[in-house]
C-alpha positions in Angstrom: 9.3 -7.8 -3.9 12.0 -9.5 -5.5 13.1 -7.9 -8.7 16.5 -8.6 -11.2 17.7 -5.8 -13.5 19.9 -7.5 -15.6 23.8 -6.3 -15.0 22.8 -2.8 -14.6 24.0 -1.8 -11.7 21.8 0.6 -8.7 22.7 2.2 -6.5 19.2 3.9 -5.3 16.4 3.4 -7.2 13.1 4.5 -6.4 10.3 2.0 -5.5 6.5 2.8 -5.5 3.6 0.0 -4.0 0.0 0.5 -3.8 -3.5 -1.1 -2.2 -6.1 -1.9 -4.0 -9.0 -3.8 -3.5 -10.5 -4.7 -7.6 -12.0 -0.7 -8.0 -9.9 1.5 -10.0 -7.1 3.3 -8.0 -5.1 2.6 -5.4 -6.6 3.1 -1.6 -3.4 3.8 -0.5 0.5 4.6 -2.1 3.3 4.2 -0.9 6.8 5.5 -3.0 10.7 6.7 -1.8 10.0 9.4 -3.8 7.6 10.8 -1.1 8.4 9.6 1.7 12.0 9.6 2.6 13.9 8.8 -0.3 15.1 5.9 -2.3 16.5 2.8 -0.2 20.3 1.8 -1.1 20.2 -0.8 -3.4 23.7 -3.3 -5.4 23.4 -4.9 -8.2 21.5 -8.4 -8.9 18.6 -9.4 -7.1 17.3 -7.4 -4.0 14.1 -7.8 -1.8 12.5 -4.8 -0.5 10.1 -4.2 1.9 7.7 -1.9 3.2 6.5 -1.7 6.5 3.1 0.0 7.2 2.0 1.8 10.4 -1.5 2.1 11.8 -3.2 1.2 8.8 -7.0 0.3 9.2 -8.4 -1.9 6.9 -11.6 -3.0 7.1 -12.0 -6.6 5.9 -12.0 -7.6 2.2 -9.4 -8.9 0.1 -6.4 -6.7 -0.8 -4.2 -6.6 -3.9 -0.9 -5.3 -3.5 0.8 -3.3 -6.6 4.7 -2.2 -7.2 6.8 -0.3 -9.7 10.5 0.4 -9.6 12.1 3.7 -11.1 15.6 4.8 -12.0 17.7 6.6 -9.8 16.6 10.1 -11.5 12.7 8.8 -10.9 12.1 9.2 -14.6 10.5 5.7 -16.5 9.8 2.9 -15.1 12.3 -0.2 -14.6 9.7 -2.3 -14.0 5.9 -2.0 -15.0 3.4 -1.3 -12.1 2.0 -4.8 -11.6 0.2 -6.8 -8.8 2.7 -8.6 -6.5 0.5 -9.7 -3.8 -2.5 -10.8 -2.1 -3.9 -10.2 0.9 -6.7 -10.7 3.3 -8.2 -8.7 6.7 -10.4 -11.2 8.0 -11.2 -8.9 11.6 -13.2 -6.0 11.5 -13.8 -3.3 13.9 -16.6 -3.3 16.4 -18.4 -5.6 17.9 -21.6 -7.4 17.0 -22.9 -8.7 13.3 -23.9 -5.0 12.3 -20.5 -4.3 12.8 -19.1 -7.6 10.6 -21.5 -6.8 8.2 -21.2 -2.8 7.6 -17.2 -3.4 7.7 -17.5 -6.0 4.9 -19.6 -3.7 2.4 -19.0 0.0 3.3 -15.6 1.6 2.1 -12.7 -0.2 2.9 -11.0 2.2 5.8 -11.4 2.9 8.7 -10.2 5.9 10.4 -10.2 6.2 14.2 -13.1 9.1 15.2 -15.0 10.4 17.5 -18.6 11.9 18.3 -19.5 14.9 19.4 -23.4 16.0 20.2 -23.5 20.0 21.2 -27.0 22.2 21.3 -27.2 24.7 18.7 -28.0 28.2 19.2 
């Protein structure tokens, strides 16, 4: 994301980005506020980055959403707006009932297991 604030300068502001994929909500958010703390920033314009870890989406297109807060986390620098695209073209599995289930069914997977036991 690539953002100017005019000449204000920041020092650590805090940045929030979201999944979506077209229903209402995100899947998934991310934001320094949570998780770790707001990344040192100057002044002018910045790129920022955030690197996920073991997500599992299932295939669909994916919209990517960002907002950027103050320093104090209080109103919004920057309105939460879309600020990317993109697409999981692989599914989990194995076979076309796979493909097909991953394509309409909800759009994570998580990694599971079964378990069959007698009941008493």
């Amino acid at each position: 994301m690539r953002r100017r604030f005019g000449e204000a300068e920041l020092t650590s502001p805090h940045v929030r980005m979201g999944i979506s994929d077209d229903r209402p909500g995100n899947l998934a958010l991310f934001s320094t506020r949570v998780g770790g703390g707001a990344p040192e920033w100057g002044s002018g314009e910045v790129g920022v980055r955030c690197a996920l870890r073991g997500a599992w989406l299932l295939t669909r297109v994916y919209q990517l959403w960002s907002s950027v807060r103050g320093e104090q986390a209080f109103g919004d620098l920057s309105d939460c707006q879309p600020v990317g695209t993109f697409r999981i073209t692989d599914a989990p599995g194995k076979g076309p009932v796979a493909v097909a289930h991953a394509a309409t069914d909800g759009p994570v997977h998580i990694q599971h297991g079964w378990e069959v036991r007698a009941c008493r």
